[in-house]
SEMAR-739673 format. One record per residue (C-alpha): residue number from 1; y negated, z negated, x. Coordinates in Angstrom, 1 decimal, padded with zeros to 4 digits. Layout:
+-----+--------+--------+--------+
:   i :      y :      z :      x :
+-----+--------+--------+--------+
: NUM :      Y :      Z :      X :
...
+-----+--------+--------+--------+
END
This chain:
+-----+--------+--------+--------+
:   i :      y :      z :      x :
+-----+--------+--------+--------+
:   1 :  000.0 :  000.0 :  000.0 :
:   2 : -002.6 : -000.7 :  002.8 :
:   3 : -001.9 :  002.5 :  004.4 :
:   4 : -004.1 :  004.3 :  001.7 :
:   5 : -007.5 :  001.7 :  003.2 :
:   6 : -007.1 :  001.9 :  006.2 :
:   7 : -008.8 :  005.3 :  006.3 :
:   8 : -006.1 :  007.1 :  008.3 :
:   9 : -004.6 :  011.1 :  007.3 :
:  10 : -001.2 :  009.9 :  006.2 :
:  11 : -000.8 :  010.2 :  002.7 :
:  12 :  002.4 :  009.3 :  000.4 :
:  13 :  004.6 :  012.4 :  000.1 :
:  14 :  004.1 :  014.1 : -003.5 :
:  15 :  007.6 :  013.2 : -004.4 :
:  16 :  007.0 :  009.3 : -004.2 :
:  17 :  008.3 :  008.3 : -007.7 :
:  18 :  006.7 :  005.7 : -009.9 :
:  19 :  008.9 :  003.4 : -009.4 :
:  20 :  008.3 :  003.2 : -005.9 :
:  21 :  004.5 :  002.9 : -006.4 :
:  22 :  005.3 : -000.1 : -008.6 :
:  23 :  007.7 : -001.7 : -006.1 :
:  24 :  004.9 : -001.1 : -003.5 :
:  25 :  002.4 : -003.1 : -005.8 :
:  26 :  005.1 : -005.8 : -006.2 :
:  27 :  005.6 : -006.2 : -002.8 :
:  28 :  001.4 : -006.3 : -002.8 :
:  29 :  001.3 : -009.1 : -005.8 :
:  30 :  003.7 : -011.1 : -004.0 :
:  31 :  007.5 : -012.6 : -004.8 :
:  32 :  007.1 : -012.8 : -008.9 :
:  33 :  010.9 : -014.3 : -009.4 :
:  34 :  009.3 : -017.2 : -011.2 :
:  35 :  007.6 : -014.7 : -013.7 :
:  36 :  010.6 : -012.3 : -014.1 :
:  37 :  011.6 : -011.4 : -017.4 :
:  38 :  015.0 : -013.2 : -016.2 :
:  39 :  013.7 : -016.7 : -016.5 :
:  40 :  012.5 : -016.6 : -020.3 :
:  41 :  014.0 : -019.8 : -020.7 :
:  42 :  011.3 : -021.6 : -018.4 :
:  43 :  008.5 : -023.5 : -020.1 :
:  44 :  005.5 : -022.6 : -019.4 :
:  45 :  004.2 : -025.3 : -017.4 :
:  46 :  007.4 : -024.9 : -014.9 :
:  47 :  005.8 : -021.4 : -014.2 :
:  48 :  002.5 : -022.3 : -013.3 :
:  49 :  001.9 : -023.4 : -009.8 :
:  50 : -001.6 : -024.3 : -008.0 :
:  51 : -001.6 : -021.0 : -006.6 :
:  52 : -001.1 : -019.3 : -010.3 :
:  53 : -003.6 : -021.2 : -012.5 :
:  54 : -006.9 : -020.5 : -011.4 :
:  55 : -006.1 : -016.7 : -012.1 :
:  56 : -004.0 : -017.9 : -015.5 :
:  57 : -007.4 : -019.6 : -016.5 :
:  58 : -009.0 : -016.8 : -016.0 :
:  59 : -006.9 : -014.8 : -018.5 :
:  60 : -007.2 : -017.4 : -020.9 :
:  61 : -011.3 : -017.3 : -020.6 :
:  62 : -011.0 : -013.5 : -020.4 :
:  63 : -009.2 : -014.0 : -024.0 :
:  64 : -011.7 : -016.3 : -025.5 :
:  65 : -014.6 : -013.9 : -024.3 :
:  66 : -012.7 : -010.8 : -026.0 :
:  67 : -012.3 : -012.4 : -029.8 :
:  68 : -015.5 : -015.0 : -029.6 :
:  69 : -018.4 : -012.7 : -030.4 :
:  70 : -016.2 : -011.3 : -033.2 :
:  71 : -015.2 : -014.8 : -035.1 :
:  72 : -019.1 : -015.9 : -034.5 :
:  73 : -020.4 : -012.9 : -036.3 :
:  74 : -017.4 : -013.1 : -039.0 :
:  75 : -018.0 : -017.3 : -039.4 :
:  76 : -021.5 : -016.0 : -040.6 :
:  77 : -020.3 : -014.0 : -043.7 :
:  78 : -022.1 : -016.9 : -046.0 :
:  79 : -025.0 : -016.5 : -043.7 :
:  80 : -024.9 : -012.9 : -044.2 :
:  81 : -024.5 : -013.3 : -048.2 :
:  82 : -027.4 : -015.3 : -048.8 :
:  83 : -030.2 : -013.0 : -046.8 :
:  84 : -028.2 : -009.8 : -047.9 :
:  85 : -027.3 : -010.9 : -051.9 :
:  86 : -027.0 : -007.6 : -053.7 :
:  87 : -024.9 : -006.2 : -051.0 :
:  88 : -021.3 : -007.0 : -049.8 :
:  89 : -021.5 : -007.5 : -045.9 :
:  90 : -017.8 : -009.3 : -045.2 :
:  91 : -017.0 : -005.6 : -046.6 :
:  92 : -019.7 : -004.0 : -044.7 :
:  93 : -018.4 : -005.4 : -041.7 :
:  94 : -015.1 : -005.0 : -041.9 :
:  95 : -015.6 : -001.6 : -042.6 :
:  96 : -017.7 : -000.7 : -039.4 :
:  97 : -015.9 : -003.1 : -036.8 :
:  98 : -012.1 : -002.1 : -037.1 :
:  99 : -012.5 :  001.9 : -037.5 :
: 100 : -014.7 :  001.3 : -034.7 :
: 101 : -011.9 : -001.1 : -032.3 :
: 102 : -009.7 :  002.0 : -033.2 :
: 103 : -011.7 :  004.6 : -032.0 :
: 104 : -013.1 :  002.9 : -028.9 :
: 105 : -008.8 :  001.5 : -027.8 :
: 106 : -008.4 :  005.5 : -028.2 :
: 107 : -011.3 :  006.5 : -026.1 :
: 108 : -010.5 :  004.0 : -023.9 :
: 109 : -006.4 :  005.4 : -023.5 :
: 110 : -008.1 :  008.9 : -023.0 :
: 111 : -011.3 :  008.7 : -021.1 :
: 112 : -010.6 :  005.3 : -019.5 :
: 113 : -009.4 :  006.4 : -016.3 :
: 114 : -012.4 :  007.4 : -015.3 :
: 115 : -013.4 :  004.2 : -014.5 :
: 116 : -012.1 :  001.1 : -012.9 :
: 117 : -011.0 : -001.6 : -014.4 :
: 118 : -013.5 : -004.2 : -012.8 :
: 119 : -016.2 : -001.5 : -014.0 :
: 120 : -015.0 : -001.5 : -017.9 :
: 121 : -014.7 : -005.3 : -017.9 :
: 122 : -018.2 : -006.4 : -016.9 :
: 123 : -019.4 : -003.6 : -019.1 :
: 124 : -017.7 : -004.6 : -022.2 :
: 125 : -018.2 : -007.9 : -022.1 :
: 126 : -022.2 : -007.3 : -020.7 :
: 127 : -022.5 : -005.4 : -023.8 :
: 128 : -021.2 : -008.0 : -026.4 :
: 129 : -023.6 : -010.3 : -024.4 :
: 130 : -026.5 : -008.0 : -025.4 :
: 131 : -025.0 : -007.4 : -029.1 :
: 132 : -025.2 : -011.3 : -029.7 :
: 133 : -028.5 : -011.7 : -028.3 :
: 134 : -029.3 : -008.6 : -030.5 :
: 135 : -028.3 : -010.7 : -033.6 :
: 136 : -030.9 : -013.1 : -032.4 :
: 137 : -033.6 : -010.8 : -032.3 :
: 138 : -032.6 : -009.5 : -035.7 :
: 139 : -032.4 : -013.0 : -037.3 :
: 140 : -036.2 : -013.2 : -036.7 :
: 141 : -036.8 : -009.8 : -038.7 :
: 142 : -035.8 : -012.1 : -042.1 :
: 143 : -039.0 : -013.4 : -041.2 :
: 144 : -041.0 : -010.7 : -041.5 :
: 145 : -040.5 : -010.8 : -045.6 :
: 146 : -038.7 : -007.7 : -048.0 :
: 147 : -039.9 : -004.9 : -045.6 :
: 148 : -037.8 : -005.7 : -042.6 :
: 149 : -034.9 : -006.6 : -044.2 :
: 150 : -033.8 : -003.0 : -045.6 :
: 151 : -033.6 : -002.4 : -042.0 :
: 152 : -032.4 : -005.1 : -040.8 :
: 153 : -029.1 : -004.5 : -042.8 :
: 154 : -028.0 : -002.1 : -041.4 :
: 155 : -029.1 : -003.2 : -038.1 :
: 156 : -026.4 : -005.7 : -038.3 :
: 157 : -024.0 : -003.1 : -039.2 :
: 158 : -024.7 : -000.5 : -036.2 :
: 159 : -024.7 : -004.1 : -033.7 :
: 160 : -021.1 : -004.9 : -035.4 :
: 161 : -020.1 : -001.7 : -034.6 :
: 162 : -021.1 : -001.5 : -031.1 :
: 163 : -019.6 : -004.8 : -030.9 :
: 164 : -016.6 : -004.0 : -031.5 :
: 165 : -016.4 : -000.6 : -029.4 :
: 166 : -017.2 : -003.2 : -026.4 :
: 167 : -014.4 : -005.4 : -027.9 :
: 168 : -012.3 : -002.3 : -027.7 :
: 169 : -012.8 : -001.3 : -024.2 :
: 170 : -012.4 : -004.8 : -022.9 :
: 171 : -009.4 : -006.0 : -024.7 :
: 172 : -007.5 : -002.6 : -024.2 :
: 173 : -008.7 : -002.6 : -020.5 :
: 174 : -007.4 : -006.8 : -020.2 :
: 175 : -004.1 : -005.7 : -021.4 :
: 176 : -003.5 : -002.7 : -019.4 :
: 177 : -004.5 : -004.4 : -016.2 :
: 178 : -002.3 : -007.5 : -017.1 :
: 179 :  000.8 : -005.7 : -018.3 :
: 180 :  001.1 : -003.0 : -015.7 :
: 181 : -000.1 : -004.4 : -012.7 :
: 182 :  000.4 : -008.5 : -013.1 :
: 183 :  003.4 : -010.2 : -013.9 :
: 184 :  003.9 : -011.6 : -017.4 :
: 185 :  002.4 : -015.1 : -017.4 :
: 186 : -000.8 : -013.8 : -017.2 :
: 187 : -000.4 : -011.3 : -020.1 :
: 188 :  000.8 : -014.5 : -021.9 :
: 189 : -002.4 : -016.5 : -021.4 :
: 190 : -004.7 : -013.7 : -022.5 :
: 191 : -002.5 : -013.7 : -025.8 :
: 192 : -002.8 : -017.6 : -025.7 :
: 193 : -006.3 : -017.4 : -026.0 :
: 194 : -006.4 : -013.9 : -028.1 :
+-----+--------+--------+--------+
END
């Protein structure tokens, strides 16, 4: 595996299966006998190890990023029903976020290789970051009286919807990176916190 950084003119031969790319990167992870799918009868707590649960945490936070900005905008439905009364917004955003999840995972399996996984990460979650700030700004608008808040409406929606193409591209990007490339504790404690 470290032939390809050191910077030198020997490449893999073109018939190098993928099998032994992936028992290249297992040899880079490191021994993963205590996360093989033979040892499904292990608590959890026998497979973490101080080495292991820094990163494990990390999975677990990476979870909670993922689904957080979506339950804090959903937990707000009654919020959402008393400045919006005439109109159904649970509905409303229901029906903007999940076509849109679908459509950004898709995008994502297509167009995703593009760009690495560190890259997609930061930029899904930095954009949730500035879609829940964005519900900030547009909580102040109710103050501006009836005019702002026929905009405002669907200003919620199109945020919701961006909000969930970030969701999207990070959680599709989480679970690739831990499925094919880390062993399966880690995809375990992104589910934990998923």
């Amino acid at each position: 595996m470290f032939k390809y950084f050191k910077g030198t003119e020997e490449r893999a031969s073109p018939t190098l299966k993928m099998a032994d790319l992936e028992a290249e990167a297992e040899h880079f992870i490191g021994d993963d006998e205590d996360f093989s799918s033979k040892s499904k009868d292990k608590p959890l707590f026998n497979m973490l190890t101080r080495n292991n649960f820094a990163m494990y945490l990390q999975f677990v936070f990476f979870g909670i990023g993922s689904v957080l900005p979506i339950f804090v905008i959903f937990a707000a439905v009654d919020y959402f029903d008393n400045i919006f009364p005439h109109k159904q917004p649970e509905f409303a955003l229901n029906a903007i976020y999940n076509p849109l999840l679908f459509c950004g995972c898709f995008v994502n399996l297509v167009w995703g290789r593009a760009a690495s996984f560190t890259w997609r990460i930061v930029s899904g979650y930095s954009v949730m970051v500035v879609c829940l700030m964005g519900f900030i700004v547009l909580d102040q608008l109710e103050l501006c009286g009836s005019t702002c808040l026929k905009s405002h409406y669907w200003s919620v929606l199109v945020m919701a919807g961006v909000l969930g193409l970030a969701d999207a591209v990070c959680q599709s990007t989480l679970f690739g990176l831990t499925t094919h490339a880390l062993p399966p504790l880690y995809t375990q404690g992104l589910m934990v916190s998923c």
